[in-house]
C-alpha positions in Angstrom: -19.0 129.2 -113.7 -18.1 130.5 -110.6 -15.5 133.0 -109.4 -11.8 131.4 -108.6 -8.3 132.6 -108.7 -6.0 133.3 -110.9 -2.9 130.7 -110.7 -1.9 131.1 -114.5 0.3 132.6 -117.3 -2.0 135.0 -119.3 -1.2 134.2 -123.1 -3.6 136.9 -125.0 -6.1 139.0 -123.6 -9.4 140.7 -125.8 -12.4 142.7 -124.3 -15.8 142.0 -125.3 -18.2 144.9 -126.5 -20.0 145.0 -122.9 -16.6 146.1 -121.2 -15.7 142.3 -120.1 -12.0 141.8 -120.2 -11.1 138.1 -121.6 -8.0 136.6 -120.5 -6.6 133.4 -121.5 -4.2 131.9 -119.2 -1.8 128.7 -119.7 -1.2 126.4 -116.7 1.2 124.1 -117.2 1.9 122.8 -114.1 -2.4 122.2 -113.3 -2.6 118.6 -112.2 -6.1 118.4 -113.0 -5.1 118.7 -116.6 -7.4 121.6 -117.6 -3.9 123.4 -118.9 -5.5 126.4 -120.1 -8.3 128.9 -118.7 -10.4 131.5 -119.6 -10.3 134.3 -117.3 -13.9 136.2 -117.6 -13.4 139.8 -115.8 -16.8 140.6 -115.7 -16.5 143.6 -113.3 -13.3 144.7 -114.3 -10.3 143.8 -112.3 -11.2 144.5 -108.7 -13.3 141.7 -108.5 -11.7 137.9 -109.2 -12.3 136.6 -112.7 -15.1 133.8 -113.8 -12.9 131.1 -114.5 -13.7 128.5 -117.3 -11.4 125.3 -118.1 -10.8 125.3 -122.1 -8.8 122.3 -122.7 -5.0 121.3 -123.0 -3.6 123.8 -125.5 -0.2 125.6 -126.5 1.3 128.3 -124.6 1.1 130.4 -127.4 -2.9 129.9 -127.6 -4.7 133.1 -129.2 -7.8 134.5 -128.2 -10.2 136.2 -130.9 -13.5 137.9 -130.4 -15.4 137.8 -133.7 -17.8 140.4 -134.9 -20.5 138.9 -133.7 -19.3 138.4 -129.9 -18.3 134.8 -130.5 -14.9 133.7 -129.0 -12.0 131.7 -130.9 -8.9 130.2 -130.0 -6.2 129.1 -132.5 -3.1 126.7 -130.6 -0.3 125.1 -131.8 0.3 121.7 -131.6 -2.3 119.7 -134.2 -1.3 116.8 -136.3 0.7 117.1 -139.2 -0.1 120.6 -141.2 -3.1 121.7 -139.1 -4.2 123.2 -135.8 -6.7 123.0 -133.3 -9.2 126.1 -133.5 -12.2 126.1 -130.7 -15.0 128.2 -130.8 -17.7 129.0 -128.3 -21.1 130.5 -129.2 -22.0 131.0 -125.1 -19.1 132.9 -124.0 -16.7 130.2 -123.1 -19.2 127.9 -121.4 -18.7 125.5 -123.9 -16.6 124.5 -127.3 -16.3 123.3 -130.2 -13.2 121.8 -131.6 -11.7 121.7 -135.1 -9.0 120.9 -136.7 -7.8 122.5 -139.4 -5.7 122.1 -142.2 -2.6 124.7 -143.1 -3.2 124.5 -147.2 0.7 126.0 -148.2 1.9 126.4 -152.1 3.7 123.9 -153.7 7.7 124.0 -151.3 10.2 121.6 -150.9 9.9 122.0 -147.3 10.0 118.4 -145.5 8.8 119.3 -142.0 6.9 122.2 -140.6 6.6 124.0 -137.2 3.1 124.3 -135.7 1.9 127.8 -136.6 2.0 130.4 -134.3 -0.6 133.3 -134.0 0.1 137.0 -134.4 -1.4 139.6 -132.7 -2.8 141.7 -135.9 -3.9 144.1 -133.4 -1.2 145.8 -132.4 -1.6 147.5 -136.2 -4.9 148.6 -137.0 -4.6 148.5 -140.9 -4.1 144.2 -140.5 -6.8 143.6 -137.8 -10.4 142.3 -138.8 -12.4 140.9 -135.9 -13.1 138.2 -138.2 -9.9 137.1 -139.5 -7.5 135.2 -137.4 -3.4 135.3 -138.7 -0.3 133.3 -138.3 2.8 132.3 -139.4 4.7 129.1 -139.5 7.9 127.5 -140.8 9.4 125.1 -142.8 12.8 123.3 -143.4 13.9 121.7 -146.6 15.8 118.4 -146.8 19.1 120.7 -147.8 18.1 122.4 -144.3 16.7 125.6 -145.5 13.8 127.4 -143.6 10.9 129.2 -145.0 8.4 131.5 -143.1 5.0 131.1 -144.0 2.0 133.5 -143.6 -1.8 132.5 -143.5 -4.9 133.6 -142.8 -8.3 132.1 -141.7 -11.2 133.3 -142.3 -13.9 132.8 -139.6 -17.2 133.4 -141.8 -18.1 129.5 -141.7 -18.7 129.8 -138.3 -19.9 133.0 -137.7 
């Protein structure tokens, strides 16, 4: 990994228990096709980040430090009623992809939106390092929409 610039749209940001400041930052106009990045500030923000290609994900990509110092990312975008969730036991080196299923109570709904990630940080009584959240919606044939609310626990992994 070496140091680069930074010529993206940050799309979460987490700091690590050493101090290092996590960005991850969507490029949609990258012609390599590495889309989105993960901005390591490892000596704070005077210095340029560590930049590490994850993979082509959605804008709205979220970025979760576990417990244990392991990273996660939850996009939008999988197949069907699921969603791509990487995971990186190094620090972003490297990941792991999954795809997982979005298990929803018996609906009428016909289709469904990809989910979309909350930010259970911003109130302290819903965050657990350990625990990633989202939402998504669906529409009934008659055209009604339904919000859904899920969570994911990250203990397989961790």
């Amino acid at each position: 990994m070496e140091p680069g610039t930074v010529g993206a749209f940050p799309s979460d940001l987490d700091v690590e228990a050493d101090g290092t400041i996590l960005a991850l930052a969507y490029r949609k106009d990258d012609p390599a096709g590495t889309c989105t990045e993960l901005l390591r500030f490892e000596d704070g923000i005077q210095m340029p980040p560590v930049v590490v290609p994850v993979g082509c994900l959605s804008n709205y990509a979220k970025l979760q430090i576990a417990s244990d110092g392991q990273l996660f990312i939850i996009s939008s975008g999988g197949p069907a009623l699921s969603f791509p969730l990487g995971h990186s036991a190094d620090g972003g080196a490297s990941w792991t992809w999954h795809n997982i299923a979005i298990e929803v109570p018996e609906a009428l709904d016909t289709t469904y939106i990809a989910p979309t990630p909350m930010e259970a940080r911003t109130s302290v009584n819903a965050f657990d390092a350990d625990v990633i959240r989202f939402v998504f919606s669906g529409t009934t044939a008659e055209g009604a929409n339904a919000l859904y609310y899920s969570e994911l626990s990250l203990a397989p992994w961790l």
